[in-house]
C-alpha positions in Angstrom: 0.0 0.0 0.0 2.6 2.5 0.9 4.1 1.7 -2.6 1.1 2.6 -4.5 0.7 5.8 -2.3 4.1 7.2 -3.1 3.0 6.1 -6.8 0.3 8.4 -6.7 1.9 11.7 -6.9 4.5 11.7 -9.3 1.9 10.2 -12.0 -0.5 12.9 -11.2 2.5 15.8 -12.0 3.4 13.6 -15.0 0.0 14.1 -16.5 -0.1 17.1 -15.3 3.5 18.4 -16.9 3.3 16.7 -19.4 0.6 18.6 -21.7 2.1 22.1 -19.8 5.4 21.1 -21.4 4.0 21.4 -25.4 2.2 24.8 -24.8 3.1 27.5 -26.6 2.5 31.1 -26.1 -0.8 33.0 -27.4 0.5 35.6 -30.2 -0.3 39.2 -29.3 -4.0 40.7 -29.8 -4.2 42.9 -32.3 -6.3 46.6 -31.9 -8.2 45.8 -34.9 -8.2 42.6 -37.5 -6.7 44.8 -40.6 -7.8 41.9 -43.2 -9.6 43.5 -46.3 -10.5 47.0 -48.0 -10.3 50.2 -46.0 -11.2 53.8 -47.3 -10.4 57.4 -46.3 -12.6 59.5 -44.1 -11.0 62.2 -42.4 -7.5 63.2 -42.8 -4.9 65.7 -40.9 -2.1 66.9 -42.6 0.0 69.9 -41.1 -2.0 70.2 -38.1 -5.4 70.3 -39.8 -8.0 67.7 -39.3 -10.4 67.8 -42.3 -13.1 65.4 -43.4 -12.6 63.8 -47.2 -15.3 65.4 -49.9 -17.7 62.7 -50.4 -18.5 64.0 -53.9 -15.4 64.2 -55.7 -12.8 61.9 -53.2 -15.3 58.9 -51.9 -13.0 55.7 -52.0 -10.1 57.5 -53.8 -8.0 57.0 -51.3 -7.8 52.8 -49.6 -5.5 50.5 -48.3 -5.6 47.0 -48.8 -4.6 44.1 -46.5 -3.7 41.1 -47.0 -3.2 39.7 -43.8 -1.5 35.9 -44.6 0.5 37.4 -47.0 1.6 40.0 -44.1 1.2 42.8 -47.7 -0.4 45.9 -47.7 -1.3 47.9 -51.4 -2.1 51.8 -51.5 -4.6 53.1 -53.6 -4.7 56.8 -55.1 -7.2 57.8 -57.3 -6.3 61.5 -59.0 -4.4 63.1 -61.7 -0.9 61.4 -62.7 1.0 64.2 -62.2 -1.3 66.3 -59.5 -4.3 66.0 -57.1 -3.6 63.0 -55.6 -3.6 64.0 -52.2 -7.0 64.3 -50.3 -8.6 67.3 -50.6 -7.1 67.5 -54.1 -8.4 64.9 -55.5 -10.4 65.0 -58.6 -11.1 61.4 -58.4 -15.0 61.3 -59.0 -15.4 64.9 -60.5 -13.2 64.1 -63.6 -13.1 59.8 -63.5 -12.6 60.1 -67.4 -9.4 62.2 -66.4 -7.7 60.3 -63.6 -6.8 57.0 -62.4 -5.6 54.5 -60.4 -1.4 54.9 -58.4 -0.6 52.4 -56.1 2.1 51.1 -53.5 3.2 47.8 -52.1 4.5 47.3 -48.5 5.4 44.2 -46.5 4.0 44.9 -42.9 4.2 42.7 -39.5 2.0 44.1 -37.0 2.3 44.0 -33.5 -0.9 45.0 -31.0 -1.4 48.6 -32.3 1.9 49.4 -34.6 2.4 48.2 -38.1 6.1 47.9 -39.7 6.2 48.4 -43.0 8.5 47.8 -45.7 8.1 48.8 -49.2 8.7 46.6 -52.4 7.9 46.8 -56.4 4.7 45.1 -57.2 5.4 41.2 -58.8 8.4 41.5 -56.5 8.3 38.7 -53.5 7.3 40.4 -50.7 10.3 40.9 -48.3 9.7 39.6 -44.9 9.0 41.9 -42.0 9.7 39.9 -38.4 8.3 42.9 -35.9 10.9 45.2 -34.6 10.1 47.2 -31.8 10.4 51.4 -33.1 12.3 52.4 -30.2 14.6 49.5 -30.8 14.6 50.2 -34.7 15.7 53.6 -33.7 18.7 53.2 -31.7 20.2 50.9 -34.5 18.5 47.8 -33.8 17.2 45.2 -36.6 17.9 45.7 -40.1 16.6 46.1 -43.9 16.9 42.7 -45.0 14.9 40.1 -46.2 13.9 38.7 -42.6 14.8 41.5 -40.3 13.1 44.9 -39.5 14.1 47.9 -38.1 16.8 50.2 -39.7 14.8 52.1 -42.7 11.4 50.8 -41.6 8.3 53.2 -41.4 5.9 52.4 -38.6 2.3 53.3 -38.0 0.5 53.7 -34.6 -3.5 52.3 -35.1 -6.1 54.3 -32.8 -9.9 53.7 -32.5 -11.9 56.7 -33.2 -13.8 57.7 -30.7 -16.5 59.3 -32.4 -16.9 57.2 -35.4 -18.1 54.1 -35.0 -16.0 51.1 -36.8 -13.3 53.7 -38.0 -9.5 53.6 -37.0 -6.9 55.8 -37.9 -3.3 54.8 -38.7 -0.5 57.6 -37.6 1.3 58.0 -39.5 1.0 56.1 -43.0 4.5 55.8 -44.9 6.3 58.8 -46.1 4.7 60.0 -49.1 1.3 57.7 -49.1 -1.8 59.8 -49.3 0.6 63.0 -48.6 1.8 61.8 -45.6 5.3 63.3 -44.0 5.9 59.9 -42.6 5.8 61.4 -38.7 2.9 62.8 -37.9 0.3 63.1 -40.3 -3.4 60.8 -38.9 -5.5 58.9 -41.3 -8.7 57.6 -40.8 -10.7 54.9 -42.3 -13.6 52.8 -42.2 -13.5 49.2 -43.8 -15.1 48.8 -47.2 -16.1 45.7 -49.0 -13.2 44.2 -51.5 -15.0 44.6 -54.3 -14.8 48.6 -54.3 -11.1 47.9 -54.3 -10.7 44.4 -56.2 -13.3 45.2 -59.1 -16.1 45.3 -60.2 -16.3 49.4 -61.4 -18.7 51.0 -58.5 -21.2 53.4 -60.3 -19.2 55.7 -62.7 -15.3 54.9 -62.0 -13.0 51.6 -62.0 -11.7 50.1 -59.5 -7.9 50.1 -58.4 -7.4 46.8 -60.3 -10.0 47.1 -62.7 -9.3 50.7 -64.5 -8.5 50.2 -68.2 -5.7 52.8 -68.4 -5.0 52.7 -65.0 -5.3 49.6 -63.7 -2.8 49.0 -60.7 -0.4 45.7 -60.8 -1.5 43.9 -57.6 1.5 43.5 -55.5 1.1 39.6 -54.8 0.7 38.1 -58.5 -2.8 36.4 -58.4 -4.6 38.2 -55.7 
């Protein structure tokens, strides 16, 4: 009997450690499950805070995300050469004038930041393993095809308070929408893919769908 007592406890921990032993860590929550078609609202560039013409500029400015791929496309709808930063825009006054510029950016995003990383569209996408920004800025990580950090841009995501369902990322990549790549807030409100992905909606193509001005979509198929 006193065998089988002193048995007792050690198969209990055993059963007990044993499925501990294989668990892994939960990844970090995110603010917001980016996945899909997002679209401008209100912008502030240079200290402003304005709210995107609905007339002229309505889904002329979106992101993209493709969040298994870890890619992220910008869309500009506007003149080649001009207007293509909100509030400039020509986008649905003139559609027969303008069309379609977009970027491609690797991203890994970690609770409220995005990394990001740009790349030519067809390119592989680099990859981005998350580099914290205050350890990107004292030297840490670097631009490679697996590291992050170094020449990096980073975005902060915020909920906004008074919108419902609409975020704003803070800053978006030097550059993207107008943005100084510092301080510059955007704020959108998730669309369905087809305003991005085709078909046209009502009098102007989509990003991928314009005829002159179709964009190439940064992962080949998508």
């Amino acid at each position: 009997m006193s065998r089988f007592h002193a048995f007792l406890p050690w198969s209990v921990m055993l059963f007990l450690v044993g499925p501990m032993s294989g668990c892994k860590e939960d990844p970090p929550g995110k603010l917001v499950e980016e996945e899909g078609v997002w679209s401008l609202t209100h912008y502030n560039i240079d200290g402003e805070s304005e709210e995107l013409n609905e007339g002229t500029q309505k889904d002329a400015f979106m992101l993209k995300f493709q969040s298994e791929e870890g890619v992220m496309t910008t869309a500009t709808c506007g003149e080649m050469a001009t207007n293509n930063t909100p509030g400039e825009s020509l986008c649905r006054q003139n559609p027969s004038f303008t069309g379609w510029a977009c970027r491609c950016f690797s991203y890994a995003y970690h609770v409220d930041t995005m990394q990001f990383r740009e790349f030519a569209a067809g390119d592989p996408p680099p990859s981005v393993d998350f580099v914290d920004p205050d350890d990107a800025d004292a030297g840490g990580g670097d631009t490679g095809d697996t590291g992050g950090g170094g020449g990096d841009s980073y975005s902060t995501i915020t909920e906004n308070a008074q919108l419902a369902a609409t975020y704003a990322w803070t800053p978006l990549p030097e550059g993207v929408f107008g943005s100084d790549g510092l301080v510059d807030r955007f704020d959108f409100v998730q669309r369905a893919p087809t305003i991005f992905d085709g078909p046209e909606p009502q009098d102007m193509n989509a990003p991928y769908e314009d005829p002159d001005f179709a964009c190439t979509p940064c992962v080949p198929g998508s």
